[in-house]
N, C-alpha and C positions, 0 to 999 in steps of 0.2 A: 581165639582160634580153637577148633574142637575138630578130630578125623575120627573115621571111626570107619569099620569095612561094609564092605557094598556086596551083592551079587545083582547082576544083569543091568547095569550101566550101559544106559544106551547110546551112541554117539554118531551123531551125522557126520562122517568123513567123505563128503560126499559137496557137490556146487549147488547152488540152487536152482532150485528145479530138476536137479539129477542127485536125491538123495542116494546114498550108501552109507547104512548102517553097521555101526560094530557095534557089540555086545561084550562088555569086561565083569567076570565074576571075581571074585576077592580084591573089589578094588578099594582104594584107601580114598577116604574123601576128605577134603578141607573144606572147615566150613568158618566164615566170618563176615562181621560188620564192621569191621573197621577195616583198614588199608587194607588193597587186595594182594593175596597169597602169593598170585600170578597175575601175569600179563600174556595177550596175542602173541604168539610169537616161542612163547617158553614150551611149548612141548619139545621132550627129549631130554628137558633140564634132570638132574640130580639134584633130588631132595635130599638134605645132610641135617642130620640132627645134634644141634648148635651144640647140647653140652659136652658131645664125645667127640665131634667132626666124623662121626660114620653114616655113609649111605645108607637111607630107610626107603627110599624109593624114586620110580622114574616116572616122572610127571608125563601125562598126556592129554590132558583135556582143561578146561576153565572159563567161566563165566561170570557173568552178574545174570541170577536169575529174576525172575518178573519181580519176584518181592523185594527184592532190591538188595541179597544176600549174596555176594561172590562163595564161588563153587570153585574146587579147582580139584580133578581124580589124578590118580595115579598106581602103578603096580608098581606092589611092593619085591623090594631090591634083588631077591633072591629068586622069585618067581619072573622078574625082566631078564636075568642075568644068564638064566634056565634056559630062557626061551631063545634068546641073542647067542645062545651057546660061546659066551666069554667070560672074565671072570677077573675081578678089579685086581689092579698089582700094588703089591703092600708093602 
């Protein structure tokens, strides 16, 4: 697995045939071949970084792209937490 950050991630949040685009700048990407990152369904999840257990980010999007590489984005934890105006309890 390899993330690395993004500006203007595009995302169909929208039905088909009735697209609605979102646009996410500083977004953090997972990228892998082997088991997938994420699954349908995980958006909202808390990403936590194994060897501290601290949140690094909130997932919101993920696929398998045509080349046959799961994708999975997310904003990173401080700029979700910003924006949700909350703030994890310690």
């Amino acid at each position: 697995q390899a993330a690395i950050e993004l500006d203007g991630v595009r995302v169909d949040m929208g039905d088909p045939g009735f697209p609605r685009i979102a646009v996410f700048d500083d977004a953090i990407e997972v990228v892998g071949t082997g088991p997938s990152f994420s699954a349908g369904g995980d958006s909202g999840s808390l990403i936590v970084r194994v060897a501290d257990n601290k949140a690094v980010a909130l997932l919101f999007a993920g696929g398998r792209g045509t080349n046959g590489i799961d994708y999975t984005f997310a904003n990173p934890i401080r700029a979700a937490l910003t924006a949700l105006k909350v703030r994890l309890a310690t």
